[in-house]
Wavefront OBJ file of the C-alpha trace (Angstrom):
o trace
v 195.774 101.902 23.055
v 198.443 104.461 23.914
v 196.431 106.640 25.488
v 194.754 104.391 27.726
v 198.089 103.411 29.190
v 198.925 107.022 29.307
v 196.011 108.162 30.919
v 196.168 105.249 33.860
v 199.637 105.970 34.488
v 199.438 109.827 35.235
v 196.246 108.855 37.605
v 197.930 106.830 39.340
v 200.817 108.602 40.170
v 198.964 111.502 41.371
v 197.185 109.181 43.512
v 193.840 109.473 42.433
v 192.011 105.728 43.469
v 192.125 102.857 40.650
v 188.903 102.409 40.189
v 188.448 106.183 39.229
v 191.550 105.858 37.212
v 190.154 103.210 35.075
v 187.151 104.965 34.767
v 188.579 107.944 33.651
v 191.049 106.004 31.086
v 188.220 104.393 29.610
v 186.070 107.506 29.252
v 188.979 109.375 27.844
v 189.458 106.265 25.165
v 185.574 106.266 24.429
v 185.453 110.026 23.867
v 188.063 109.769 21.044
v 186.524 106.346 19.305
v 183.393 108.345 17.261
v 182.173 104.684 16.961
v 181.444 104.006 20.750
v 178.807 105.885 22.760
v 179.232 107.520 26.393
v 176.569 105.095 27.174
v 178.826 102.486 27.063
v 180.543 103.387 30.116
v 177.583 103.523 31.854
v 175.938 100.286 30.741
v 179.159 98.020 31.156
v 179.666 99.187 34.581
v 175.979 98.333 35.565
v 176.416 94.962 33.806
v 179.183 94.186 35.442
v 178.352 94.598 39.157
v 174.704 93.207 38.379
v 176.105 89.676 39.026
v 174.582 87.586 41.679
v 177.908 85.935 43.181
v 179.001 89.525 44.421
v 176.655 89.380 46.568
v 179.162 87.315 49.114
v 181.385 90.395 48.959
v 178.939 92.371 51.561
v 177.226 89.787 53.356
v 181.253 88.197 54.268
v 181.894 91.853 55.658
v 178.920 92.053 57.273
v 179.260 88.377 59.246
v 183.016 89.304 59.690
v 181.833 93.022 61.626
v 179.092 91.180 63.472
v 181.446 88.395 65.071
v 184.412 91.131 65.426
v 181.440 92.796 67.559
v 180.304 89.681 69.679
v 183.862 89.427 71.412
v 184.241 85.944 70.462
v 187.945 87.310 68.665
v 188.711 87.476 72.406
v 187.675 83.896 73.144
v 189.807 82.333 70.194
v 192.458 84.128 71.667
v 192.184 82.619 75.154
v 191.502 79.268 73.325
v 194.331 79.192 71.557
v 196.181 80.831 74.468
v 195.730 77.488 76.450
v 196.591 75.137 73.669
v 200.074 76.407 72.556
v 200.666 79.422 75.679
v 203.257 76.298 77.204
v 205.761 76.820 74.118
v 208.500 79.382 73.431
v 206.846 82.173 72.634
v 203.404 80.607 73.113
v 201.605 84.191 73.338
v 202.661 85.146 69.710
v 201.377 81.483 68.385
v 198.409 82.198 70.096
v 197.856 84.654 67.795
v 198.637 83.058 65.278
v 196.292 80.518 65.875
v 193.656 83.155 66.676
v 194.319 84.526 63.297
v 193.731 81.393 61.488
v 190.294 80.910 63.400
v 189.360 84.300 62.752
v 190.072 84.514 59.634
v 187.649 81.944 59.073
v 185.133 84.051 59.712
v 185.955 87.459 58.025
v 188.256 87.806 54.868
v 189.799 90.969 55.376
v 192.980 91.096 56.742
v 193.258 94.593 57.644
v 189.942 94.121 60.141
v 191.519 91.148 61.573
v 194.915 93.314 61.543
v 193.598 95.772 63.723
v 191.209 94.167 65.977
v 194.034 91.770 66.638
v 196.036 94.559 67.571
v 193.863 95.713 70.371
v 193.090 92.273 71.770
v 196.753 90.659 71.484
v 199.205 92.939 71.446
v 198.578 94.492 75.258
v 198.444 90.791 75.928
v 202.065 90.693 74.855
v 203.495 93.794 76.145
v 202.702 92.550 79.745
v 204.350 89.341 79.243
v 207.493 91.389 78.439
v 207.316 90.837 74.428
v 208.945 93.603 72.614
v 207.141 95.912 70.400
v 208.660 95.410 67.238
v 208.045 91.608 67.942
v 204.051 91.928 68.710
v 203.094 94.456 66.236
v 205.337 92.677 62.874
v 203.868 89.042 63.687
v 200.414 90.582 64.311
v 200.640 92.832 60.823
v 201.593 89.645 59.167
v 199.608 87.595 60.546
v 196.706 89.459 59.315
v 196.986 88.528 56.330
v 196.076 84.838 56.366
v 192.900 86.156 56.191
v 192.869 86.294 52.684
v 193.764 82.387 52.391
v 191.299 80.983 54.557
v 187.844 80.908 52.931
v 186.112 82.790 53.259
v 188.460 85.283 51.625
v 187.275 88.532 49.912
v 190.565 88.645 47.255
v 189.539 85.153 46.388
v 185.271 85.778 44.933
v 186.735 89.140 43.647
v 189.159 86.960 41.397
v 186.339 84.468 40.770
v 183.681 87.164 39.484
v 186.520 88.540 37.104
v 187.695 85.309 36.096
v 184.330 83.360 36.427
v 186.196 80.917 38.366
v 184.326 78.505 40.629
v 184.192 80.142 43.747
v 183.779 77.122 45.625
v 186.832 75.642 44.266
v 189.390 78.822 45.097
v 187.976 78.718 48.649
v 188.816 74.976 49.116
v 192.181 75.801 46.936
v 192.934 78.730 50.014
v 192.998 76.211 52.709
v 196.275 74.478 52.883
v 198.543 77.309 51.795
v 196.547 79.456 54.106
v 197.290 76.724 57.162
v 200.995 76.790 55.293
v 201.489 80.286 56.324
v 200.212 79.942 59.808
v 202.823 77.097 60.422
v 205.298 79.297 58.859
v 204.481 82.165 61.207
v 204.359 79.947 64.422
v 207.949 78.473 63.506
v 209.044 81.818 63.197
v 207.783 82.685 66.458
v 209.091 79.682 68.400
v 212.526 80.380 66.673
v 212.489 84.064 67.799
v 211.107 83.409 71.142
v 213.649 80.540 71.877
v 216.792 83.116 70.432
v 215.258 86.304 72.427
v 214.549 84.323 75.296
v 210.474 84.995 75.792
v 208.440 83.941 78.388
v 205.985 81.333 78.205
v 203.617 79.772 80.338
v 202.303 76.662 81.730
v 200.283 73.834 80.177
v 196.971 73.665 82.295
v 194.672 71.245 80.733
v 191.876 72.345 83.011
v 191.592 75.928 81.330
v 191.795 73.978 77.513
v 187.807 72.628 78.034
v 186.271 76.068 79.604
v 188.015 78.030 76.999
v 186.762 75.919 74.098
v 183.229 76.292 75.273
v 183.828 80.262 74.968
v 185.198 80.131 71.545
v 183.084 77.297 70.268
v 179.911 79.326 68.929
v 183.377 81.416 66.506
v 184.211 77.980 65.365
v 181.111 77.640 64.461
v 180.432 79.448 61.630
v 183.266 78.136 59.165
v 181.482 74.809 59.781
v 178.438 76.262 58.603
v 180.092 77.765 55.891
v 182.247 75.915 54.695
v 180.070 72.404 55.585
v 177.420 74.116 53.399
v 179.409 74.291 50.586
v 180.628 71.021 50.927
v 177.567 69.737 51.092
v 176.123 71.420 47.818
v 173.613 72.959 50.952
v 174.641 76.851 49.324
v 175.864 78.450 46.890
v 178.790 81.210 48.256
v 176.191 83.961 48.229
v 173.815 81.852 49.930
v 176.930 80.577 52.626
v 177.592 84.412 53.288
v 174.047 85.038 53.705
v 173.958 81.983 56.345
v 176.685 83.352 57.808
v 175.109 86.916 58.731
v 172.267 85.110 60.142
v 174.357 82.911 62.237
v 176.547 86.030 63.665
v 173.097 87.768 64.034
v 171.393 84.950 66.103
v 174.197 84.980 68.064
v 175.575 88.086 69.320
v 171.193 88.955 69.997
v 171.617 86.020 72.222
v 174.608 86.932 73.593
v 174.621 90.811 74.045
v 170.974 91.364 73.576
v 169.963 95.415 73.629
v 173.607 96.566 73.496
v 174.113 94.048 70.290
v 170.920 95.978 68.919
v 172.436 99.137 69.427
v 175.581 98.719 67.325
v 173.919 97.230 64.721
v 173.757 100.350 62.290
v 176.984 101.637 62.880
v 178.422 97.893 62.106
v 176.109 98.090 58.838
v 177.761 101.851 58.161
v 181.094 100.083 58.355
v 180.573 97.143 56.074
v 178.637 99.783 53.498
v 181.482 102.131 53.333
v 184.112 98.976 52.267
v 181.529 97.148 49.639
v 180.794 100.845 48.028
v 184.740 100.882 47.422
v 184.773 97.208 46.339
v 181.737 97.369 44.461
v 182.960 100.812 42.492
v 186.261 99.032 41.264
v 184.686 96.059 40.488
v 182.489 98.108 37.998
v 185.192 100.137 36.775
v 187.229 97.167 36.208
v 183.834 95.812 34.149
v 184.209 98.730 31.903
v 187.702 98.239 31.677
v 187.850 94.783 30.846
v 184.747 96.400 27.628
v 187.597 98.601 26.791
v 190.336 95.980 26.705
v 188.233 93.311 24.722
v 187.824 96.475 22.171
v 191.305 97.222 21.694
v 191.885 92.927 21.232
v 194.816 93.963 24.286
v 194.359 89.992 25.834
v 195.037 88.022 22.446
v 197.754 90.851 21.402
v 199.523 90.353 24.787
v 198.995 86.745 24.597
v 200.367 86.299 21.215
v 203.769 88.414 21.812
v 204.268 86.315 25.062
v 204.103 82.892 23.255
v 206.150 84.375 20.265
v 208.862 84.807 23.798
v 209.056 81.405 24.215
v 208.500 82.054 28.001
v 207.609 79.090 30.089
v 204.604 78.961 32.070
v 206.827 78.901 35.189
v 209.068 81.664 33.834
v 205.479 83.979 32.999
v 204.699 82.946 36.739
v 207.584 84.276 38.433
v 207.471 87.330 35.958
v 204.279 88.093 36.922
v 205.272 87.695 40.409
v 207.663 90.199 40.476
v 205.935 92.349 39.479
v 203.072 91.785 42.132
v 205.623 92.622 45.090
v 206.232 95.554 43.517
v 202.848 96.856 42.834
v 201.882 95.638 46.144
v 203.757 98.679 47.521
v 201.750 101.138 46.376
v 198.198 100.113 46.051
v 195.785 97.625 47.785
v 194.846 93.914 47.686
v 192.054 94.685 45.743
v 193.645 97.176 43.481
v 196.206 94.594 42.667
v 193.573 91.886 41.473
v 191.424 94.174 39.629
v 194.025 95.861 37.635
v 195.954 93.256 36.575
v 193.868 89.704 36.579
v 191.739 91.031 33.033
v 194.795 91.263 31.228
v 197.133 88.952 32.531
v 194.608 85.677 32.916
v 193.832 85.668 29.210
v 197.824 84.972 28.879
v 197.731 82.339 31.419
v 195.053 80.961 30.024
v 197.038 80.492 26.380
v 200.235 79.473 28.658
v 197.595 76.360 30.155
v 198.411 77.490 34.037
v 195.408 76.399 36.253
v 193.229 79.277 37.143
v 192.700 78.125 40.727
v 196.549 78.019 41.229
v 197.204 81.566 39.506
v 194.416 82.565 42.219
v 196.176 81.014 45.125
v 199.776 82.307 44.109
v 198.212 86.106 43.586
v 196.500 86.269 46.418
v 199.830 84.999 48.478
v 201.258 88.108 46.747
v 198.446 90.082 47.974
v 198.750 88.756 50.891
v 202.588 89.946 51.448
v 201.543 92.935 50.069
v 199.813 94.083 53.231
v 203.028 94.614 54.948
v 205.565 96.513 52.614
v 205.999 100.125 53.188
v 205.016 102.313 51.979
v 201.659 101.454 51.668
v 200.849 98.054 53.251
v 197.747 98.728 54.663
v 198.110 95.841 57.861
v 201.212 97.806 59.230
v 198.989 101.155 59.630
v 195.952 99.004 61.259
v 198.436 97.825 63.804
v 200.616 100.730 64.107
v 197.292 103.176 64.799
v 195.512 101.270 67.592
v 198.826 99.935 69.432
v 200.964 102.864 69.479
v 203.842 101.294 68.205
v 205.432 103.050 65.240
v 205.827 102.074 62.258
v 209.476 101.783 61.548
v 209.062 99.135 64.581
v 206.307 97.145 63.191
v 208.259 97.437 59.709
v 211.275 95.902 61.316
v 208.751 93.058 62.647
v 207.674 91.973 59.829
v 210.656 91.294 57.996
v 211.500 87.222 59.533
v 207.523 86.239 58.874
v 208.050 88.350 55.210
v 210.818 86.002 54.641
v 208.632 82.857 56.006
v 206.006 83.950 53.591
v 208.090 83.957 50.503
v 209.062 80.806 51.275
v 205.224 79.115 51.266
v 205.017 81.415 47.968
v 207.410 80.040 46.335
v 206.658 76.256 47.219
v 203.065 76.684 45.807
v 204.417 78.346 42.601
v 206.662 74.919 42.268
v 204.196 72.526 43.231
v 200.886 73.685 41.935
v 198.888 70.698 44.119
v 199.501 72.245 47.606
v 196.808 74.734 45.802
v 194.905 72.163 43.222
v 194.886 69.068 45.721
v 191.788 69.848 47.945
v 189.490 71.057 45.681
v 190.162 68.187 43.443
v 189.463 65.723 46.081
v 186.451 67.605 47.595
v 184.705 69.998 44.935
v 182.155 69.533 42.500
v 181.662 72.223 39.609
v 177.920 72.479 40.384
v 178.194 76.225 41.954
v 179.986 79.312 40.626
l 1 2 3 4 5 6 7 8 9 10 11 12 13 14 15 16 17 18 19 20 21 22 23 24 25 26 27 28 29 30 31 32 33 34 35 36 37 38 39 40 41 42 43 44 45 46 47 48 49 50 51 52 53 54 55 56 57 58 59 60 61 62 63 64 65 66 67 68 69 70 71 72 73 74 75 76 77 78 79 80 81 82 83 84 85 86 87 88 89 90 91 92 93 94 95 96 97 98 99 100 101 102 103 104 105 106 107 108 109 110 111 112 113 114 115 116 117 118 119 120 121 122 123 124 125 126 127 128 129 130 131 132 133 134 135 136 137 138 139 140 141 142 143 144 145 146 147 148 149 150 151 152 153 154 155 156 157 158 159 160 161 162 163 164 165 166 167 168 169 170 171 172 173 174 175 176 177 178 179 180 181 182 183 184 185 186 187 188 189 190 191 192 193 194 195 196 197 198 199 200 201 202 203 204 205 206 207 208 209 210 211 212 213 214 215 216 217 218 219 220 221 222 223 224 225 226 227 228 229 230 231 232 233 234 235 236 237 238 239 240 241 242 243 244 245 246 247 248 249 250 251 252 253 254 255 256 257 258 259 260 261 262 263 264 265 266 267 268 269 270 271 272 273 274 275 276 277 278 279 280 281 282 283 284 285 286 287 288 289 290 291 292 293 294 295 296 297 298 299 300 301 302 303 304 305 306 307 308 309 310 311 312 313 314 315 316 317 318 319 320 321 322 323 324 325 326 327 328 329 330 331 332 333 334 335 336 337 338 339 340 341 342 343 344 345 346 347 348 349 350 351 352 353 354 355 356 357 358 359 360 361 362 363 364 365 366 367 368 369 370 371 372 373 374 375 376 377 378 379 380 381 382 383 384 385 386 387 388 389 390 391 392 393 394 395 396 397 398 399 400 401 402 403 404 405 406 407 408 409 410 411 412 413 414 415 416 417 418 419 420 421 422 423 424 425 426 427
């Protein structure tokens, strides 16, 4: 057991990547045990990855590239530009808006970080916005991504936890529309105390700009109305989804849609090869952990605390916003959902509201230094630096914490919608 631990820890600090980490830990554990073969490694990583609901992970990146390469982010932008562009502020709840739409369609908050950048944040600077301003409420805003289905964090936690992916997608919704209103009464405070321009309400621009950003609204309703509907599975709704983006942006951009179709594919290959590498090495992992009994040993010293559900919550929470500074989203779920859900499990917490309240944490974790991924998207395209978009962040961190901390305390901002709308027919 000790060496395990051991073994993870040094990796890590030298900053070798977790998946090769937990590779490495388990091969180094498997080497000593003259009961287990090398094979093992081998076959429980296979195993693991060989699951048909992973499929979503590449065909969501795919759909999300393909729209991101259509230029409808562009159009939600203008069409949320002449719903809200009248308010204080009305720009940066534009974007916030835009971010919510958006994030419909891809689930990773650093694309949507950075493409966001380059669309918005010029936007801003010529209506007099300051830097730190644009580039901390676009770096945040990023990551509602990861709440509103479909999210990437959320069928990552799903294939680990064989939790109903259908439900934790439903489950993102309102917290994920939480944060957005968060964000946009953040903005409207800030633009009202800094004095920022806004515009004019012109409800003659509202109907031509919908028209433009109507085929991106689109494809949540196809998504999300298929699983609704029992019409797909999640693999099956990602897989309608890259057909939908592909119909589209041939019909739109024709030969010059054609031609960027390979390096879009290179893109969305290079992130599900990472994704799809820790995912295995968390299956072998999670071989080595159910060896070692780690889940029911942890389990059993945490009830023989007497610690409350809440109290394991917000222990567990902790120490989220701390990891969260030094790796990824995905690095967070994967190395610590296979041995903390067993626990949870024993402490009777709801699995699709420990999803919800670890992927807010992921989801915060995108913007603290000194390796929050959404501040180097936006800092990199935009110019600004970092220490600016840092300084940004820190009101919409604070707004953030808050919707964390209201789902932790009432568990049916995550639980009521997929109560009320989902079946348990599809994984």
């Amino acid at each position: 057991m000790h060496i395990v631990g051991v073994v993870v820890f040094v990796l890590l600090v030298l900053s070798v990547p977790i998946g090769i980490a937990l590779s490495a830990a388990a091969a180094a554990f498997i080497l000593g045990d003259p009961l287990l073969s090398t094979e093992v490694i081998f076959r429980q990583f296979f195993n693991f990855i060989n699951r048909y609901s992973l499929m979503a992970i590449p065909l969501f990146i795919f759909a999300g590239f393909l729209m991101e390469r259509t230029g409808l982010v562009g159009q939600l932008f203008k069409f949320s530009d002449s719903l809200v562009g009248w308010m204080p502020g009305g720009f940066g709840v534009a974007t916030v808006m835009a971010c919510v739409m958006f994030g419909a369609i891809s689930g990773s908050s650093v694309a949507m970080a950075a493409a966001m950048s380059v669309i918005a944040i010029p936007e801003m600077r010529k209506r007099g916005y300051p830097d730190w301003f644009a580039g901390g409420l676009v770096a945040t805003a990023g990551g509602i991504a990861m709440l509103i289905p479909p999210s990437i964090i959320l069928v990552l936690y799903g294939i680990v936890t064989e939790t109903s992916i259908v439900r934790l997608f439903f489950a993102g919704v309102v917290p994920g529309l939480l944060l957005a209103l968060g964000n946009a009464l953040s903005v409207i405070l800030i633009g009202w105390l800094i004095k920022l321009p806004r515009g004019s309400f012109d409800r003659r621009r509202v109907w031509p700009e919908f028209k433009g950003a109507a085929p991106a609204l689109g494809m949540p309703v196809v998504i999300l109305g298929g699983l609704y509907g029992g019409l797909f599975t999640p693999t099956e709704a990602a897989a309608a989804a890259c057909g939908y983006a592909l119909v589209y942006g041939l019909i739109s951009r024709g030969r010059q849609f054609l031609g960027e179709l390979l390096p879009t594919a290179y893109r969305s290959l290079n992130l599900t090869a990472v994704i799809v590498f820790l995912v295995g090495s968390v299956g072998v992992f999670q071989f080595l952990l159910a060896n070692m009994y780690w889940p029911q040993r942890i389990a059993a010293a945490v009830t023989n605390m007497g610690l409350t559900p809440l109290g394991f919550i917000f222990a567990y929470m902790g120490i989220l916003l701390i990891l969260g500074m030094f790796v990824d989203g995905v690095a967070m779920v994967l190395l610590t959902v296979p041995v903390v859900f067993p626990i949870a499990m024993a402490l009777k917490i709801d699995p699709v509201h420990l999803a919800i309240i670890i992927t807010l944490n992921v989801e915060t974790g995108v913007v603290t230094p000194p390796v929050g991924l959404n501040l180097f998207a936006v800092s990199g395209p935009s110019g600004i630096p970092l220490t600016q978009v840092v300084k940004g962040t820190i009101p919409f961190f604070l707004g953030d914490l808050t919707v964390l901390v209201l789902v932790i305390l009432f568990p049916t901002l995550a639980t009521w919608l997929p109560n009320l709308l989902v079946v348990d027919v599809f994984k």
